[in-house]
ZADO-801307 format. One record per residue (C-alpha): y, x, z. Coordinates in steps of 0.05 Angstrom, whole numbers, plus 5000, padded with zeros to 4 digits. Each point is the difference from the previous one (the first is absolute). Layout:
N
YXZ
...
END
This chain:
505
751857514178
500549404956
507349705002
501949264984
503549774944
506949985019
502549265009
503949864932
507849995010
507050284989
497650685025
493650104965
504149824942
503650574959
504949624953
500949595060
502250645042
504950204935
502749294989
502250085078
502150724996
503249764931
504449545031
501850425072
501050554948
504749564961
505049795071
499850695018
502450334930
504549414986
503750005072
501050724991
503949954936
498250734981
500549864931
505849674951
500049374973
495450114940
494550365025
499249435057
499749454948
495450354957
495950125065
500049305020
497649654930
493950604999
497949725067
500149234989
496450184924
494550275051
500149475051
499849424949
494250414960
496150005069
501249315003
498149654935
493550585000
498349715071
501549324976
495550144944
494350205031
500249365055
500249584931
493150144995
496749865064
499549405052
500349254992
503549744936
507049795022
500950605036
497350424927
505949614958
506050185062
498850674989
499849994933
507049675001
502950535040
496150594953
504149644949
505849985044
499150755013
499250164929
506549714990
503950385053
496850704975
501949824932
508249875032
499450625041
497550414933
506949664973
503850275045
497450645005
502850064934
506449715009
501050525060
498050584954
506049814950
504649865046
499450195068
506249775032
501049344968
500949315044
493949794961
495350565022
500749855068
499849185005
495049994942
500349814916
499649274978
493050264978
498350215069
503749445029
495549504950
493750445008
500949815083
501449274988
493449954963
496450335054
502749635045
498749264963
491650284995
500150175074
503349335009
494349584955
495050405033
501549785073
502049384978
493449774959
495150355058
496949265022
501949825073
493449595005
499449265033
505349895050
502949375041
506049664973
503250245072
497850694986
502850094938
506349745024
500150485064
499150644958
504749704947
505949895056
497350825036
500850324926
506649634983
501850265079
500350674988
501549944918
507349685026
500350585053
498950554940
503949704956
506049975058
500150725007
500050094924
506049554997
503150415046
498850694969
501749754923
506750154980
503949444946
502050294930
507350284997
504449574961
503349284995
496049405023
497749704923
494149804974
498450714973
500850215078
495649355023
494950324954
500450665023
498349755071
494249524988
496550764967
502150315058
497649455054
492849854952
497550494955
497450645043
501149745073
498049244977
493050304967
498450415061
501649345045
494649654965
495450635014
501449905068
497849305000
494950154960
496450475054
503149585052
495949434974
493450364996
500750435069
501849365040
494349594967
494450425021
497050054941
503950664970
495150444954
502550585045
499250195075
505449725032
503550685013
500550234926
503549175001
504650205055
501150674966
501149714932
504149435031
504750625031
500750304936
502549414959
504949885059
501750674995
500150004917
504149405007
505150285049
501050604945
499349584948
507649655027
504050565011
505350114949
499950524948
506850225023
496450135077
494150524956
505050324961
503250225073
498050635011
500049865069
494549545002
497550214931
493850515038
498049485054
499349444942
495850414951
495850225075
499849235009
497849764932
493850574993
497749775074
500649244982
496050204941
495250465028
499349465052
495849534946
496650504969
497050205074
498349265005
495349974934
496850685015
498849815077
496849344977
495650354946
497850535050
498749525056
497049524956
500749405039
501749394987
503949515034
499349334956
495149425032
494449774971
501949424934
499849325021
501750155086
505349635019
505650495036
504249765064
503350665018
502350035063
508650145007
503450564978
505650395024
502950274938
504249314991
503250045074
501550794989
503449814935
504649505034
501650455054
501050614965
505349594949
504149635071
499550885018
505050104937
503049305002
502150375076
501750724971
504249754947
504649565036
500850565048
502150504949
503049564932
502249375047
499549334955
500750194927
495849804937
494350525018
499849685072
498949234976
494450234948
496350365056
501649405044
496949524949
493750504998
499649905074
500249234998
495749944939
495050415037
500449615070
499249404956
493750224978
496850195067
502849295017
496349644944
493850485014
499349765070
501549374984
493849994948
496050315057
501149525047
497649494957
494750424985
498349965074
500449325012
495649844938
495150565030
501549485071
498249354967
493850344966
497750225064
500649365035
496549704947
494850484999
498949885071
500049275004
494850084938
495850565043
500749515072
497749414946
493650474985
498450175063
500449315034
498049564947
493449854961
500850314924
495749514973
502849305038
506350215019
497349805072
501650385061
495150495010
496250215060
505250375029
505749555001
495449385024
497450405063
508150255013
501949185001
494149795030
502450485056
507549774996
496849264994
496050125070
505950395035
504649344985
495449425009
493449644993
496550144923
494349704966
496650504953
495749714935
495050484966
497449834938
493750244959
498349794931
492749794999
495650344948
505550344963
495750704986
495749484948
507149774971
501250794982
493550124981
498549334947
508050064979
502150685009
505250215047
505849934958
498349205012
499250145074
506250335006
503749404970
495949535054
502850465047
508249854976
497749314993
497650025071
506150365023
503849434963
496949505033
500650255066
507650095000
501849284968
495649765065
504150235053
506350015051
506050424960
499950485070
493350074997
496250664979
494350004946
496250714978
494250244967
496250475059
495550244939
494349834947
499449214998
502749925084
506349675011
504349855064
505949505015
504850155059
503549395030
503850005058
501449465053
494449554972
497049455048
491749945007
500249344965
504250314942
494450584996
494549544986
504049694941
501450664972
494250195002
497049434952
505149994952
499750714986
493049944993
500749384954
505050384950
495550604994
494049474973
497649784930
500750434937
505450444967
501150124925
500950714977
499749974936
494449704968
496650055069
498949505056
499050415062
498449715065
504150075059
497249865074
502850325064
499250025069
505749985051
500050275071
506249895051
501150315065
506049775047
503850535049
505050095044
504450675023
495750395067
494249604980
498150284937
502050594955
500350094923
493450224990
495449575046
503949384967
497950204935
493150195029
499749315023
502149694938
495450444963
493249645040
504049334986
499550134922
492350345017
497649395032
502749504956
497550404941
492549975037
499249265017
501349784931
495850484969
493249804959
494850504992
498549754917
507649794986
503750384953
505049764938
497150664963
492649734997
END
């Protein structure tokens, strides 16, 4: 019996399965502290040297397939992985010579230089992957959402770092800006980095490698801030080292799940994106007012308490600004719509060519006209206008028609109604019009449409014939008044007709 290919994934994947059973492996032994000091530390740099090779090989291999931003991000972060193996080799060494030194444990200023540099690649990477055409309001939205949850990391890392011993000098000031910016600060702007691409929409990654990632730089940068005094506890010393190869492992998961799902999450070049909300900024903010709450409760009001307090207010005043740019968002999004309707209602009730009311729209105020007293309907025919489209071509009978139109509305009552029903036929509604009026009406509207018109270099003849039928609410309706009007216009339009007379002879 023929089987089916197994869906590709995490399970149909063998270094996949290791990099998992890696890392589990890696809590397990760790939080078990069977071993000494040395052999742990020694065990932990073997295991990132064969995370970070799975990831820059991974990394490699995506370099050379899919669209062409997505090729040069992951040949940032091969780089980026090249430059982590080549720390981790560093250290190796390091732990080989000395075991037990401060050094093989928190890392070499090779190792600790190697890192940075990986770190700056995986930074250019993100950063240079194109975000595509976005509105001004958009890109302010997922600016305010990545700055959201940026403050909310970089709280937490404020509240884990721990200020160099010593007096207060310059040397100390120093000491504090490398702690504050130089590991934590670099994996900050990773976060923001992925932030900016995962809440765009138009990440070159499935959004649950982004998520992943995202977790992992949070995590890297949470690491990243504890002191070097905290690692060098023995206490904490096997959950850290656990913590650091799962962080890692973490990314490395993310490049092989993306190559072995091949999928692609970026939209096509050129779409304008409009993502819908996201949560992440709102989960940020809460999570910091969670340990703006737990640290009053256990420290009370010290220094540690008014920098996680500041976190929390910097945050809120983010999701403030961001809703605040929404709801102007939504009331541009408002006023669009209203004009988009007033411009649709325009189209459907008006004549595109004129501007006249159209059919429609003369019919519904011929029937409000009726319902609210006596009305006096006036159709109008051009005579022989097919000859003025065929000798001139229509573009010269269209501009009779405006011309018409033109006419038509300079001859009446402001209240009064005037449309184009269709082709060459006009109508004029007027309201509360005596029979005497009617009569006069009728003549001048047949005196303005007579004589020539220049278009151009052309004199075209104009001629019409005018019909007018008078009624009255429960004597007539809409359309047997503009029945009657229409024999009006017919009969006038017969008795002046002669069989051989024609101004296209």
């Amino acid at each position: 019996m023929h089987r089916r290919n197994a869906r590709p994934g995490l399970r149909a994947d063998p270094l996949a399965v290791a990099l998992i059973l890696l890392a589990l492996t890696a809590v397990v032994g760790f939080g078990l502290r069977r071993a000494g000091t040395g052999p742990q530390v020694l065990v932990f740099w073997l295991l990132m040297t064969a995370v970070h090779v799975s990831f820059a090989v991974t990394s490699g291999q995506l370099a050379r397939i899919g669209a062409p931003a997505a090729r040069r991000l992951w040949r940032y972060f091969a780089a980026g992985g090249a430059a982590f193996v080549v720390g981790d080799l560093a250290q190796l060494v390091a732990v080989v010579r000395a075991p037990l030194a401060p050094e093989s444990l928190v890392g070499t200023e090779l190792q600790y230089g190697s890192v940075a540099v990986g770190m700056v690649l995986l930074v250019a990477g993100l950063l240079r992957y194109p975000l595509g055409e976005m509105t001004e309001s958009a890109r302010a939205r997922l600016r305010l959402d990545a700055a959201t949850v940026l403050a909310a990391a970089t709280t937490f890392g404020l509240w884990l770092v721990e200020a160099p011993a010593g007096p207060h000098d310059a040397g100390w000031a120093l000491g504090l800006v490398a702690a504050l910016l130089v590991m934590p600060g670099v994996f900050l702007v990773a976060i923001f980095a992925v932030l900016r691409l995962l809440l765009s929409g138009r990440a070159p990654f499935t959004r649950m490698c982004g998520i992943a990632g995202g977790v992992a730089a949070v995590l890297q940068t949470v690491l990243q801030s504890v002191p070097g005094s905290v690692y060098l506890t023995w206490r904490y010393t096997p959950w850290l080292l656990a913590a650091n190869v799962v962080a890692s492992t973490l990314v490395a998961l993310v490049a092989r799940a993306q190559q072995r799902g091949a999928q692609h999450a970026a939209q096509p070049a050129g779409r304008e994106v409009d993502r819908p909300y996201s949560v992440l900024p709102y989960a940020g903010m809460a999570a910091v007012w969670a340990l703006t709450v737990a640290v009053l409760l256990t420290r009370g009001l010290d220094a540690r308490s008014w920098v996680v307090g500041s976190g929390a207010m910097v945050t809120t005043g983010l999701v403030i600004g961001r809703q605040l740019n929404a709801f102007r968002h939504i009331t541009e999004l408002l006023r669009e719509r209203d004009q988009l309707t007033a411009r649709l209602t325009e189209l459907a009730y008006h004549d595109a060519l004129t501007g006249l009311a159209n059919r429609g729209l003369f019919m519904r105020r011929l029937h409000e006209g009726l319902a609210a007293g006596p009305v006096t309907v006036f159709l109008i025919d051009l005579d022989d206008f097919k000859p003025v489209n065929d000798v001139f071509g229509h573009a010269t009978g269209d501009q009779l028609l405006i011309e018409v139109a033109r006419r038509l509305r300079a001859g009446v009552r402001a209240g009064d109604t005037v449309a184009r029903l269709g082709g060459d036929e006009f109508a004029v509604l007027m309201p509360g019009l005596s029979a005497g009026r009617g009569a006069e009406v009728v003549r001048a509207l047949a005196d303005g449409l007579l004589g020539t018109v220049r278009i151009g270099a052309a004199e075209v003849p104009l001629r019409a014939s005018v019909g007018m039928a008078a009624g009255r609410h429960g004597e007539h309706d809409p359309d047997s008044l503009l029945h009657a009007a229409d024999m009006a216009m017919y009969a006038v339009k017969e008795a002046r007709r002669e069989p051989a007379t024609s101004d296209f002879r």
